[in-house]
N, C-alpha and C positions, 0 to 999 in steps of 0.2 A: 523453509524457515532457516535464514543463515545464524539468528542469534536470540537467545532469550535468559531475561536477567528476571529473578524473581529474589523481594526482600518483605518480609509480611505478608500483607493482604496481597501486595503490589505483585502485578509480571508483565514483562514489558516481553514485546516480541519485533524482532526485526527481520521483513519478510520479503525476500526476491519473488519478483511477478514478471513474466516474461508472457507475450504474446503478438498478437499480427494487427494493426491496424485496420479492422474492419469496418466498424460504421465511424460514425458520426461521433467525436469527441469535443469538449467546449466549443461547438460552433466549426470546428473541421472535420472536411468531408474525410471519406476515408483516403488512406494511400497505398494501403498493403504494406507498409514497413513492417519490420519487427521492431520489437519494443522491451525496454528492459527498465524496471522502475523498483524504486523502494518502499515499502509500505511501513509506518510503525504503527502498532497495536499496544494498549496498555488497559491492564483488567485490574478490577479487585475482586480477589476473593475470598470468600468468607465462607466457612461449612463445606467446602468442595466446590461449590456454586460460583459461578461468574455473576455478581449483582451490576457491578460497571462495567461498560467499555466503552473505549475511546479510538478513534482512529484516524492517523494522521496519512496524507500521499503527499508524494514528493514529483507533483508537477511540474515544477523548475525543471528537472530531467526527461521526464518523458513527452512533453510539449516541443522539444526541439527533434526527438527524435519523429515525431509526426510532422515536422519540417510545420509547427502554425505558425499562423501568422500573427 
């Protein structure tokens, strides 16, 4: 987790994911790259509890690093 904002119910998380291109991704085969992508996550919570979540990937970046097409 490189960063997390929390204001209210709200907490937003922004999260480094690194790993090896092994299978099959939107329709590309694998290539063995490594891989390094940004993930955001945003919760509400209420009571202690996570009632939402939401989650966003940043395929713009890790689709070039799987060299697709």
């Amino acid at each position: 987790m490189e960063e997390v904002i929390a204001q209210g119910e709200k907490v937003i998380a922004r999260i480094f994911m690194t790993g090896t291109h092994t299978g099959t991704f939107a329709g590309n085969l694998p290539t063995g790259n490594s891989v390094k992508a940004t993930q955001f996550r945003e919760f509400r919570v209420v009571d202690g509890q996570i009632i939402e979540h939401r989650g966003w990937f940043d395929t713009a970046t890790l689709l070039p690093q799987i060299k697709a097409n």
